[in-house]
Structures are given as structure tokens and as C-alpha cells.
C-alpha positions in Angstrom: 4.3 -27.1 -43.8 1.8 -24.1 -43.5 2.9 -21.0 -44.9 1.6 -17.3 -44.2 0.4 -17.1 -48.0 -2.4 -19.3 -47.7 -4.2 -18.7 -44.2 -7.7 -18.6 -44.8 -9.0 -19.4 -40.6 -8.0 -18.2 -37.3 -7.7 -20.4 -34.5 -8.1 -19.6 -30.7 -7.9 -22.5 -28.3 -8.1 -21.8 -24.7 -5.7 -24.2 -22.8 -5.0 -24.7 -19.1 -1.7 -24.2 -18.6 -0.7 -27.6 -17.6 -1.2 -29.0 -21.0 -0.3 -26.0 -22.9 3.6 -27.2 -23.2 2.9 -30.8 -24.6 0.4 -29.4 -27.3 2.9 -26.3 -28.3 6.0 -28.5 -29.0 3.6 -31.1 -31.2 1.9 -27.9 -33.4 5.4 -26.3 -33.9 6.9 -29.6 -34.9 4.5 -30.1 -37.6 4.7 -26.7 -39.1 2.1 -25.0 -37.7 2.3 -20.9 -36.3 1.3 -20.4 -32.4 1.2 -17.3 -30.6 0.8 -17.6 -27.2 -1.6 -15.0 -25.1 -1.5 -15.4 -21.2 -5.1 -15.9 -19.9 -7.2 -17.2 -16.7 -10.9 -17.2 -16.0 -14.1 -19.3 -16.2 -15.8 -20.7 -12.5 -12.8 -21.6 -11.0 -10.0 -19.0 -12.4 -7.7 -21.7 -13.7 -4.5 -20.2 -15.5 -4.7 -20.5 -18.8 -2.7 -19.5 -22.3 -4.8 -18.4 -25.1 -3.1 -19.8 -28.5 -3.8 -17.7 -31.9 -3.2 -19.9 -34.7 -3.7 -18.7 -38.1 -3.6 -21.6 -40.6 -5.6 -23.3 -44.4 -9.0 -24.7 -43.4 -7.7 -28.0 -44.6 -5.2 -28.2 -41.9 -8.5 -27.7 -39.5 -9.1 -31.2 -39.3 -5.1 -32.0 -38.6 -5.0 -29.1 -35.6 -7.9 -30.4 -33.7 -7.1 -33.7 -33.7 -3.9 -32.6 -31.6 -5.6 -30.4 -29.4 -8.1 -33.2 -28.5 -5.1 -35.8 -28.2 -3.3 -33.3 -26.1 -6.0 -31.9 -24.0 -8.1 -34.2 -22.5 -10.7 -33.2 -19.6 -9.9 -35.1 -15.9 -12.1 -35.1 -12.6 -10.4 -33.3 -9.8 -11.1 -31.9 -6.0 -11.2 -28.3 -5.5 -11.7 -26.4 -2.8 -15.4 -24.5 -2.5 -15.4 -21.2 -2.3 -17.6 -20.5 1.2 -17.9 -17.3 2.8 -17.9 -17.7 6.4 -15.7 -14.7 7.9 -16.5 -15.7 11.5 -15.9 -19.7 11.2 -12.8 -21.0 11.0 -13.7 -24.6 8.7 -12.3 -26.1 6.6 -12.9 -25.5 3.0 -15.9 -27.8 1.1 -14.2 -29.8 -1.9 -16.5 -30.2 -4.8 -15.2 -32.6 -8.2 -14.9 -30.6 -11.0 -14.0 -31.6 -14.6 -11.1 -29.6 -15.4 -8.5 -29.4 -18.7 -9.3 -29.8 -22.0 -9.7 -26.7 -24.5 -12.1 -24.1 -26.0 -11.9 -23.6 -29.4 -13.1 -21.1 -31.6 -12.5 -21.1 -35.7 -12.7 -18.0 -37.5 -12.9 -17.3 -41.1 -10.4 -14.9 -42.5 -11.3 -12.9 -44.9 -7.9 -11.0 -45.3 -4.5 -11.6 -44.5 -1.2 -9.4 -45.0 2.1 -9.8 -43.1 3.4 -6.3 -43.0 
């Protein structure tokens, strides 16, 4: 279990939201801290949660290997984003690789629980 007196790194993984819930339930069931931050963005404004996880570097290895297993990239059809005000078409699908998470790891170099 992770305690508060040793966290040494931050943690912010950028989920979509529809693997957010599997990953959550595994990182609180082994012990580890999650605040969630409600997000969206990037080239196709998917909705995303933010997670802020402070933890001991040597749990690093443990964290990522979670995230990877929980959020894994897929190909899907989306819908182009044309302007064309006077047309009525339909809209151009392009495949885009969607899921999976962006992480950042950030040394702490203080930590006090007030």
C-alpha cells in the first residue's frame, strides 16, 4: 500500500472516458490515490478524465503497467469535420486510432498534506 509520507512523483494520465472506470477500480484496489479532473480536447474533442496520481517512483513501474493493460489504442470511424454550409452531404468518415492514455511523470520535490 502507498502512503502520503513517501510520494516522491506525480502522475497525470489523460484517459478517454470509456476506459477511465476499468483502470480507476484496478489503481484503488491496489492502494494507489486517484483524483479525478474532467477533461476533453486533442483533434477530435474526445471526453476525457485527467487522473492526478501522486505515488514512490518505485511504484512507477507497477502504475504503468495498468494503465497500458487498461488503455489500449483501437481503430474507429469518425465523422470528418467538412464545412459545406450550402450542401446538404453526408458527413466524410476518416479511421482514427482512438483510446489509450497520455502520461506525464513529474518529480516532486515537496510534499505536505495540510
Amino acid at each position: 500500500m502507498s502512503s502520503y509520507d513517501d510520494v516522491n512523483q506525480l502522475v497525470i494520465a489523460i484517459i478517454s472516458r470509456s476506459q477511465v472506470g476499468l483502470l480507476t477500480d484496478r489503481l484503488i484496489g491496489d492502494g494507489f490515490y486517484v483524483t479525478e479532473i474532467d477533461s476533453s480536447g486533442g483533434i477530435l474533442h474526445e471526453a476525457t478524465l485527467s487522473l492526478v496520481i501522486g505515488l514512490d517512483q518505485s511504484r512507477l513501474p507497477h502504475l504503468l503497467a495498468h494503465i497500458r493493460d487498461c488503455c489500449r489504442t483501437r481503430r474507429q470511424f469518425i465523422p470528418a469535420h467538412v464545412e459545406a454550409p450550402l450542401l446538404e452531404i453526408q458527413p466524410m468518415m476518416i479511421e482514427a486510432e482512438v483510446g489509450g492514455a497520455m502520461v506525464y511523470v513529474l518529480d516532486v520535490e515537496r510534499f505536505e498534506q495540510v
